[in-house]
N, C-alpha and C positions, 0 to 999 in steps of 0.2 A: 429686831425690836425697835418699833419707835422712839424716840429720845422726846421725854414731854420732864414739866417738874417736878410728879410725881414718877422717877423710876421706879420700874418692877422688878423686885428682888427675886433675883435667881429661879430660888424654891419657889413660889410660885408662878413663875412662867416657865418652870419644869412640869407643876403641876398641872399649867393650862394645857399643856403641848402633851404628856403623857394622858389627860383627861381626854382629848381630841385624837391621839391616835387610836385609843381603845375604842372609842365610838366610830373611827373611821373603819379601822379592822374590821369591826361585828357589820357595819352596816356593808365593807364590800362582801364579808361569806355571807351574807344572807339574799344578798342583791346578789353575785357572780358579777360581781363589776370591780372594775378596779382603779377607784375615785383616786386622784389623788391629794395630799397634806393641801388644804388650803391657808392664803397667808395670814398670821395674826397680826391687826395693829392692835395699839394700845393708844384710846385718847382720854384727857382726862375735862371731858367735859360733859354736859348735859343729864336730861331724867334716864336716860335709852340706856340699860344694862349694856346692850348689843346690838348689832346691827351684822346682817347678810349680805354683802357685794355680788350677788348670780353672777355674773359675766363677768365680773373679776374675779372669784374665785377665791375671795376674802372674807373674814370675818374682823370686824374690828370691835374692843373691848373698851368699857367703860375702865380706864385705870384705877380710877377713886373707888368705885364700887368695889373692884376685886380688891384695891389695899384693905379696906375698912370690911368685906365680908368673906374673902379668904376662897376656901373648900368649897362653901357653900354656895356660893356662886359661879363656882368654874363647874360646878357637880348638875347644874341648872341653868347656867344661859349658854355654856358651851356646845352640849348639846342639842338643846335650841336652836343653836343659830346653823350648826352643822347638818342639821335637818331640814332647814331650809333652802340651805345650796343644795342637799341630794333631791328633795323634792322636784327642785326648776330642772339638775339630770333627767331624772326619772320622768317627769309629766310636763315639764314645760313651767308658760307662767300659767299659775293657777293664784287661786284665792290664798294669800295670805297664811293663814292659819285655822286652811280648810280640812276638806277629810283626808288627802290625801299627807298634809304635815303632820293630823293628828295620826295618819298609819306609820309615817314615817317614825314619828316619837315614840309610839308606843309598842308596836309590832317590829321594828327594826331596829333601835334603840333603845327599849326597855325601860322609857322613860314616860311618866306621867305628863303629857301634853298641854300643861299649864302654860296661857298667851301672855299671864304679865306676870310681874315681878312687884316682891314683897322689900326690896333692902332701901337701906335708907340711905340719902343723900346729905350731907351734908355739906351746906353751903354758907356765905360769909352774908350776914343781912347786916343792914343799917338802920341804925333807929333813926327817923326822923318823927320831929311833932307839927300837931296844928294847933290854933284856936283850944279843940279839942277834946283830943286823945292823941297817945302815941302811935306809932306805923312802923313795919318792919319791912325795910324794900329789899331785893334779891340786888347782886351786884351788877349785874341788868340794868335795872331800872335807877339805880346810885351813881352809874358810869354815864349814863344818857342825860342825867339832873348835873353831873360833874361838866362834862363835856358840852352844857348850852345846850342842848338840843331836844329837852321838852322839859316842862313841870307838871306835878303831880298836886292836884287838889283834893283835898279830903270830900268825902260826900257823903258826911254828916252836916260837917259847916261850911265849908266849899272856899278855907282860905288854902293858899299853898302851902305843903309839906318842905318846913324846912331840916336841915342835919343836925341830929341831934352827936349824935358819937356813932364809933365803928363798934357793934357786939362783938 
């Protein structure tokens, strides 16, 4: 398990790993193949629930997601992503979240083959004002204005967005 600073308690990275072996088992007796444990990261950043490695043979996990959405997320992107690595096995590279990952999902894993994700992010914004009205920037665009390295003009009135406080 990756070391980010959101650690992942135990229980669920028992939960992810028990969630993933079951879906590994059903998808090698159904396939006669015999896939093996792909590696889990955990990071804690960005919208992307998950993400597929083919050629590495990883899957890495949104940390923040899984703290703040638990079961419900290991029960729904796990298997997602784990369908993806068997897919690229099975048929190579193909489309994305074509017919062959919706066979995978649904026929081999027993899962409804939903491509995006419903859970919520939760991130730090900054209020800054104009002329105006008030703006809510992502820590993105608060770090790039901290650091010199561009301004943000309003385009209602088109003066710079100054800092108001941290939300």
């Amino acid at each position: 398990m990756q070391q980010d600073y959101k650690r992942i308690p135990i229980y669920l990275h028992n939960q992810t790993m028990a969630c993933l072996r079951t879906h590994l088992m059903q998808a090698n007796q159904r396939l006669h193949s015999q896939y093996k444990e792909p590696k889990i990261i955990y990071k804690p950043k960005g919208s992307i629930a998950g993400s597929a490695f083919l050629t590495r043979w990883e899957i890495q996990l949104n940390s923040i997601m899984l703290l703040d959405n638990g079961s419900q997320f290991i029960e729904e992107v796990v298997p997602h992503e784990l369908a993806h690595l068997i897919v690229f096995k099975e048929f190579g590279k193909v489309k994305p979240h074509g017919k062959e990952w919706q066979y995978i999902m649904s026929e081999i894993l027993g899962k409804i083959p939903a491509t995006t994700h419903r859970f919520s992010i939760q991130r730090n914004t900054y209020l800054y004002y104009c002329s105006c009205q008030q703006h809510q920037l992502t820590s993105i665009r608060h770090n790039k204005i901290q650091n010199n390295k561009t301004s943000y003009l309003c385009r209602k009135c088109g003066t710079i967005l100054k800092l108001k406080s941290a939300i």
